[in-house]
N, C-alpha and C positions, 0 to 999 in steps of 0.2 A: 698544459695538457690536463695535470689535474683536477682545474679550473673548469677544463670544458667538459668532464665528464661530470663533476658534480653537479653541473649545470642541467645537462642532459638526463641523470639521474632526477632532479629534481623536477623538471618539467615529466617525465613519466609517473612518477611517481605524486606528481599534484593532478593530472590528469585519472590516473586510477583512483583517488578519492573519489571526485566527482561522479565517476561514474556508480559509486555506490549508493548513491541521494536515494531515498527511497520516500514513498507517500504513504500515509495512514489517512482512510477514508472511513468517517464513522456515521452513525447516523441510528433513526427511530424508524421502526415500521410501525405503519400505524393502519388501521382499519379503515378505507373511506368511508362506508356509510355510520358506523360507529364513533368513530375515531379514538377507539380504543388500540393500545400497545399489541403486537400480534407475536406470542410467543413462539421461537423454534420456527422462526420461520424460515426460507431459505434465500440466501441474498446472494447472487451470483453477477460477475464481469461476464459478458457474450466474447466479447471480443478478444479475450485473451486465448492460448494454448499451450500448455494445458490450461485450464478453467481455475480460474480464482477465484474462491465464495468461502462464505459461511454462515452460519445458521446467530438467528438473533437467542439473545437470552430473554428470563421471562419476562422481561420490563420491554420485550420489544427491539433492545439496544444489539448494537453489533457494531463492529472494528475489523477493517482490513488492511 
């Protein structure tokens, strides 16, 4: 019996890991006609709700 709940416990509890994978998406904004670094810029997901974005630093660069 103790057997089958450590079991139990353990598949719950490897499955709740998993679900906390998360992704970092990075990346350069860049100017097309330029193709200079565009600082403060605003980089937003559409398809999220609520909306996940954020703004590039001044080399352009940004992390989400």
């Amino acid at each position: 019996m103790i057997r089958a709940i450590f079991l139990l416990f353990l598949v719950l509890f490897t499955s709740h890991l998993y679900s906390q994978i998360t992704q970092t998406v990075r990346g350069t904004v860049v100017d097309n006609a330029s193709n200079l670094p565009m600082a403060f810029a605003t980089v937003v997901f559409l398809d999220t709700d609520p909306l996940i974005g954020t703004t590039t630093d001044d080399s352009g660069n940004f992390s989400i």
